[in-house]
C-alpha positions, -999 to 999 in steps of 0.1 A, spaced: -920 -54 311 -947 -79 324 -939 -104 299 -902 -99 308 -909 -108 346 -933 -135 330 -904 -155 312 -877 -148 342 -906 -168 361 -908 -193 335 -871 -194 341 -872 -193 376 -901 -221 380 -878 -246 354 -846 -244 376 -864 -254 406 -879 -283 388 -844 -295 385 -831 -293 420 -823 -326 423 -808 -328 388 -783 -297 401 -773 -318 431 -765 -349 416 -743 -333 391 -725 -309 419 -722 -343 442 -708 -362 409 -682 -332 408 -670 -332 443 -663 -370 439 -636 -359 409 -619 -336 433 -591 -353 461 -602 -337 497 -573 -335 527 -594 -331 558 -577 -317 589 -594 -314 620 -629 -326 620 -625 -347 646 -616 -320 671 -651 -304 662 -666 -335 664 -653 -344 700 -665 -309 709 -697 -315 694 -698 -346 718 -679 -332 748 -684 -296 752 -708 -279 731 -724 -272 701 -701 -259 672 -706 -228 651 -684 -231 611 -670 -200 601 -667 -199 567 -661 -174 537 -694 -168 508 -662 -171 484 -653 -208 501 -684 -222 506 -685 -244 471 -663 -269 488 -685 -275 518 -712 -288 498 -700 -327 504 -692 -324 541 -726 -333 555 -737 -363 537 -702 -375 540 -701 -371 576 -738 -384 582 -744 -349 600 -772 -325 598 -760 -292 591 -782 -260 600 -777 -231 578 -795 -196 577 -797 -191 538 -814 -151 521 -851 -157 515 -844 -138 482 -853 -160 446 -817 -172 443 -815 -186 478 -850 -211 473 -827 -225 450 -797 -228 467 -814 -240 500 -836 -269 479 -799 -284 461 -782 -283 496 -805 -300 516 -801 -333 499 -766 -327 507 -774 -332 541 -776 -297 553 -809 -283 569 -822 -246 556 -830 -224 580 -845 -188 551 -841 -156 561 -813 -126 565 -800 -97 586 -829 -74 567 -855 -104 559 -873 -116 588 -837 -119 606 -849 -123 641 -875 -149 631 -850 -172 613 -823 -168 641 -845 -184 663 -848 -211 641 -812 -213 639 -812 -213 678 -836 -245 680 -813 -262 656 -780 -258 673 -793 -273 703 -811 -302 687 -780 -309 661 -752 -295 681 -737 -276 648 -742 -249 620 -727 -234 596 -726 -196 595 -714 -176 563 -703 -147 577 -699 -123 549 -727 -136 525 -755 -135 514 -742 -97 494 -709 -84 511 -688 -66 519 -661 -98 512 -642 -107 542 -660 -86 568 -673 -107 597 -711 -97 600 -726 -100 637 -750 -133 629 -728 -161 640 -716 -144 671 -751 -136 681 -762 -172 675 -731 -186 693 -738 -163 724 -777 -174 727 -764 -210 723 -736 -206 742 -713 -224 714 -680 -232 703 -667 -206 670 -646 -228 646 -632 -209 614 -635 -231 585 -607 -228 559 -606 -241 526 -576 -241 497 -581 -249 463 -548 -266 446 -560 -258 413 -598 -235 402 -622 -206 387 -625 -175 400 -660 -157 391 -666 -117 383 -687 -116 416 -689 -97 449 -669 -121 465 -646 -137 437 -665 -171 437 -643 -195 440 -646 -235 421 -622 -263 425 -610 -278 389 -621 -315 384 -592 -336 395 -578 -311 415 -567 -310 453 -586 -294 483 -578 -288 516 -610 -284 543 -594 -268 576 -613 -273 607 -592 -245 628 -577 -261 659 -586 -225 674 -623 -222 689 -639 -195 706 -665 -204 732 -691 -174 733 -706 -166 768 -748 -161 768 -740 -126 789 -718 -98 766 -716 -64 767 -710 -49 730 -675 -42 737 -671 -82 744 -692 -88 716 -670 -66 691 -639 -80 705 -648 -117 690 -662 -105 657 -626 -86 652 -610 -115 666 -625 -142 641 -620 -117 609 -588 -116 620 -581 -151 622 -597 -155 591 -582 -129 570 -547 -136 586 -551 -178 586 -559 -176 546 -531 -155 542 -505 -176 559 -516 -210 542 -520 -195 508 -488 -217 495 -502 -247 510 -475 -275 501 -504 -302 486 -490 -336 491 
């Protein structure tokens, strides 16, 4: 047993040594696939204009964000599971431009929110997974509304459709673009702005609102005519 958890280490300390290997390969791959934007610059304006900006996005989506920072020249907080598999995934993604903010709803949760908190007002956006990092798919969890109320900012579902791409055997049907293929990155022109004061019957009524428009948004562009 111990020399099983010593070689999963071994394994473990390797792949880290290659984080910046992982991201230039992954960046390399984005730049095969042909990206339709619509949107950003509403979130951008309201970044400028109104208030910070909170991206709603599936775990099962979230492959085709990966460019959209260091293309945009933002800085992207995002709260990432402290867990083995998330030191990895936040050291690839902050050379993409996005800035990892570890912990979880059950690992040190209230400690990394206000983390989040202080980054939202110094970079005026985020990205919020709201099913990840384990599940249940397409259920809107209560993180991103609670860091939208203490920030008072702007909800924006974020959608993403794949022309052509892999599905994985996961929890959440993991979805890659093919090489060459089309994407289209959705910046909803819907956004909630969340008020700092909310009683939990306020508060319930945006979580339902944004699974909603999730779950019914994918469904409706699911035939997206690509150009």
């Amino acid at each position: 047993m111990k020399l099983k958890k010593r070689w999963r280490d071994i394994k473990f300390s390797f792949l880290l040594s290659l984080t910046k290997l992982i991201y230039y390969f992954l960046f390399l791959y984005t730049k095969t696939i042909r990206f339709q934007i619509e949107g950003l610059d509403n979130v951008l304006e309201c970044m400028k204009e109104r208030g910070p900006v909170i991206l709603l996005s599936w775990h099962q989506r979230i492959f085709c964000g990966f460019f959209f920072p260091r293309r945009q020249n933002l800085t992207v907080p995002i709260m990432i599971s402290q867990s083995r598999d998330g030191e990895l995934i936040a050291r690839i993604v902050q050379y993409a431009g996005f800035l990892p903010v570890r912990g979880s709803s059950s690992q040190e949760g209230m400690k990394a929110l206000r983390e989040m908190v202080r980054a939202v007002r110094k970079y005026r956006i985020a990205t919020h997974v709201v099913d990840g990092p384990t599940g249940p798919p397409r259920i809107v969890k209560p993180g991103g509304i609670s860091l939208a109320q203490l920030t008072e900012s702007f909800l924006c579902p974020m959608f993403v459709i794949c022309e052509k791409y892999w599905v994985f055997n996961s929890w959440d049907r993991f979805m890659i673009p093919k090489p060459f293929s089309k994407v289209l990155v959705h910046f909803d022109e819907y956004m909630e702005k969340v008020p700092k004061e909310l009683d939990n019957t306020e508060f319930e009524c945006i979580r339902k609102k944004m699974e909603e428009r999730l779950i019914q948004k994918y469904e409706a562009m699911k035939d997206y005519p690509f150009s």
